[in-house]
C-alpha distance (Angstrom), angle and dihedral (degrees) to the residues before:
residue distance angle dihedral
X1 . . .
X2 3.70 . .
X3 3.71 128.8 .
X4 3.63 124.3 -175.1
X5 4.04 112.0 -122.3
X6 3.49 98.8 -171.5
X7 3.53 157.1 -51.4
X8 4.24 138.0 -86.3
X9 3.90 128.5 170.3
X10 3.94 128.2 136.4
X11 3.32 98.1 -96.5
X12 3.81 113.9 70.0
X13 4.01 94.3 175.3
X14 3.71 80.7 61.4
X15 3.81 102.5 86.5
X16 3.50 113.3 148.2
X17 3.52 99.0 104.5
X18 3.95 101.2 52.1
X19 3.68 83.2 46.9
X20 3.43 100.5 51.4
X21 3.95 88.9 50.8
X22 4.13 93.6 34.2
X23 3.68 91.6 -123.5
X24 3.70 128.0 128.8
X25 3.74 118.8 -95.0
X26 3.90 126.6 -133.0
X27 3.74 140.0 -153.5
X28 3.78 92.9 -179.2
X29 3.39 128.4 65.3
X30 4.06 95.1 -161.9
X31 3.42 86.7 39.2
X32 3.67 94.4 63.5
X33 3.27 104.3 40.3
X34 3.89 87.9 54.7
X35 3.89 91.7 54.4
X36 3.79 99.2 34.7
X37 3.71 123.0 71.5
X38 3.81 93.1 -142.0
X39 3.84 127.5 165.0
X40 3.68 94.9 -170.4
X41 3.71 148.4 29.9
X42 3.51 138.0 -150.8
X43 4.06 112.5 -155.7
X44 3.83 103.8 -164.3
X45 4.15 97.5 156.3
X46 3.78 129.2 110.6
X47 3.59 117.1 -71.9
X48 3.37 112.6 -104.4
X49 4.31 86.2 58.5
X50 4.25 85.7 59.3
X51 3.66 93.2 95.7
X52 3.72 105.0 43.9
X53 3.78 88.0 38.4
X54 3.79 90.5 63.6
X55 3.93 90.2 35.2
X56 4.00 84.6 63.7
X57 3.18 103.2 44.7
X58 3.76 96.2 44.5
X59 4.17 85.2 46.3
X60 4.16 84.1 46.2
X61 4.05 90.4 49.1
X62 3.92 90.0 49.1
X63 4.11 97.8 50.8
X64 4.06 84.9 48.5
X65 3.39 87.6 53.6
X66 3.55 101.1 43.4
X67 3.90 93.0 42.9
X68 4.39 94.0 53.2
X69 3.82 88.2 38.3
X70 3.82 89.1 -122.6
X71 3.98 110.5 169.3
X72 3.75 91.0 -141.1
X73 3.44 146.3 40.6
X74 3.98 117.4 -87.2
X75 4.03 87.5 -156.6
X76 3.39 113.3 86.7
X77 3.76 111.3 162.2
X78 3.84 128.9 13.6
X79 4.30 116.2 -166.5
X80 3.64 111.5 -143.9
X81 3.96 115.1 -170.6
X82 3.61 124.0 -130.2
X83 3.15 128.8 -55.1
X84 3.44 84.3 50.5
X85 4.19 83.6 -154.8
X86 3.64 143.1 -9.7
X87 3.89 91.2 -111.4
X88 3.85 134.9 17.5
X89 4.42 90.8 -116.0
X90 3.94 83.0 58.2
X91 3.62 96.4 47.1
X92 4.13 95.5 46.0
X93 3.82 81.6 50.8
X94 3.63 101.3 53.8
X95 3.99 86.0 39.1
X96 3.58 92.0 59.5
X97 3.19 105.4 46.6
X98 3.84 86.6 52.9
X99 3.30 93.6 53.1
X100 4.24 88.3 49.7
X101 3.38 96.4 50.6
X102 4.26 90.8 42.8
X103 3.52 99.7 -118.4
């Protein structure tokens, strides 16, 4: 099954959602997956955030890792929304690093 970690949007006055699900809320994408032991991501943002989204939470992942001295990486899958990016350099970018960090 599937259990919903947490939270993140811009707004963190905005809480309705986290507290309608009883999860914490995030403003930070890095910052949540550093905190949050997650093993998958949804991306649902506009397009042009895609990349930096991914960047994050792959960045987040990594300092969670490297702060419980895990060997590998407790992310495993991260959903992007279509388009996947803005332009194709963007989306070979965030595909790579995906692919480097085994997600």
């Amino acid at each position: 099954g599937v259990e919903l970690a947490c939270f993140c949007q811009r707004r963190a006055d905005d809480t309705a959602v986290a507290e309608r699900f009883g999860v914490p809320l995030y403003s930070d994408v890095q910052e949540m997956a550093t905190h949050e032991h997650l093993e998958g991501v949804v991306v649902s943002a506009p397009t042009h955030l895609h990349l930096p989204c991914v960047e994050k939470c792959i960045a987040g992942a990594r300092d969670r890792q490297k702060a419980l001295g895990e060997e590998r990486l407790g992310l495993r899958a991260i959903l992007v929304e279509k388009p996947l990016c803005e332009d194709l350099h963007s989306a070979l970018r965030l595909v790579e690093l995906a692919e480097k960090a085994g997600v």
